[in-house]
N, C-alpha and C positions, 0 to 999 in steps of 0.2 A: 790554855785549853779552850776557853770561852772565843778567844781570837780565833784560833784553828778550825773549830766547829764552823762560825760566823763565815769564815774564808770560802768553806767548803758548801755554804749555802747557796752562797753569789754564786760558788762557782758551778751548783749544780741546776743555778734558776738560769743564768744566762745560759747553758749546753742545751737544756729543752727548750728555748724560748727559742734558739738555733736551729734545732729542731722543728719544733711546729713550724719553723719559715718554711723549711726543706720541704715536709707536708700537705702544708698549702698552695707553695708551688704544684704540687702535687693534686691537691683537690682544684685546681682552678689554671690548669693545662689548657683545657680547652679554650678558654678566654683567652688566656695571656699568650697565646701563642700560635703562629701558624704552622699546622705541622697536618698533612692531609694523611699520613701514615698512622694518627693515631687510630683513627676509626678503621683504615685497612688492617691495623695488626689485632684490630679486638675480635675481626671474623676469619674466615680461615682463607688465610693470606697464603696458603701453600700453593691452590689450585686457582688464584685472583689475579689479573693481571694488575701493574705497578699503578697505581692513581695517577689523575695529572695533577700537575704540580708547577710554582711557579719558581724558578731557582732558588735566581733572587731574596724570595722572601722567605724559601727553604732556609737557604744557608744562616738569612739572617735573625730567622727565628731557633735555629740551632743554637748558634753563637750566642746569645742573650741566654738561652734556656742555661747552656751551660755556662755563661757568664754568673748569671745569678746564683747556680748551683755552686760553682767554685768559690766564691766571696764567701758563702755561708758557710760551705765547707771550709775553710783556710779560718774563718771564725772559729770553728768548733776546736780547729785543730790548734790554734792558740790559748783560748781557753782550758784547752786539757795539761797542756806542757808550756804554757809562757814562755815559748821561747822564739823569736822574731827570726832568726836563723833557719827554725823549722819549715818558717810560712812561709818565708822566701824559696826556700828549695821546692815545698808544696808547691808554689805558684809556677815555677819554672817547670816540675813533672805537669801540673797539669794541659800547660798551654803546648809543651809536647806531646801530650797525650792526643789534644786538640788537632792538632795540626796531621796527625799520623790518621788518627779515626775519621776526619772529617772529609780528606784523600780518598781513605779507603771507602768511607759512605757512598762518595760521588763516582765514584770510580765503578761501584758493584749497581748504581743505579744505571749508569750510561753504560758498560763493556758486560757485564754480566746479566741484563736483564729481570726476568722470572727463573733464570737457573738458582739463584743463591740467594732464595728469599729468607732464610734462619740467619745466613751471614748478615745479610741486611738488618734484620730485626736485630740481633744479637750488637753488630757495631751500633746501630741507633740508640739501645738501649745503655750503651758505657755512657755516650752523648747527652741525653738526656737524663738521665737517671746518678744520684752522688752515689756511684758505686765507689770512686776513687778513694773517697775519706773513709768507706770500710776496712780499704787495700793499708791505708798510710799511718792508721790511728795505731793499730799493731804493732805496724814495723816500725815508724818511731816510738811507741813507747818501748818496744826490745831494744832498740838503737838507744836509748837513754839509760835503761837500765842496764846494759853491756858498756858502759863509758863512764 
């Protein structure tokens, strides 16, 4: 009993320690990262035209943002189910994920302009933000307890 307890401590101080990464990333966005849409999307980007922007250091402040978010995610998501099968599949949806949003990101900045700035905001926001591990914690833990 004393074991099980003890087990379930570690494992609920490393999930928040996971956590506050995720957050922190979060409180220190601006620093860590170049991204000229954060401050577009905090005013009303509806009636704004598109910032400028430098690709380059668009895409690969992207890529990092969700690099970091995914590592912590696929953390969490080990920590909850120890199961290495899991993270692996985790890693494979997300860098699909990657690859489909990051298209569609660049795609609705150059062919679509100021038409479909929610679209933009909305994919940016999968990109940046661990929306993915809210989607995967669920449905693998159903997918575990239906097996």
């Amino acid at each position: 009993m004393l074991q099980k307890l003890l087990k379930n401590k570690i494992k609920l101080v490393q999930f928040f320690f996971l956590v506050a990464l995720l957050v922190l990333i979060r409180a220190y966005e601006d620093q860590l990262f170049y991204d000229p849409f954060l401050n577009y999307f905090k005013s009303d980007f509806t009636h704004l035209p598109l910032p400028n922007f430098n690709l380059f250091q668009l895409f690969l402040g992207l890529f990092f943002r969700y690099t970091l978010n995914t590592g912590i995610s696929l953390g969490i998501i080990y920590v909850l189910f120890k199961e290495i099968q899991m993270v692996k599949f985790a890693l494979v949806l997300y860098y699909f994920f990657f690859m489909i949003l990051i298209v569609i990101f660049f795609f609705t900045i150059y062919y679509c302009r100021e038409h479909n700035n929610l679209v933009l905001f909305y994919v940016r926001r999968f990109l940046i933000q661990p929306i993915f591990v809210l989607l995967f914690v669920p449905g693998f833990y159903f997918q575990k307890q239906n097996s």
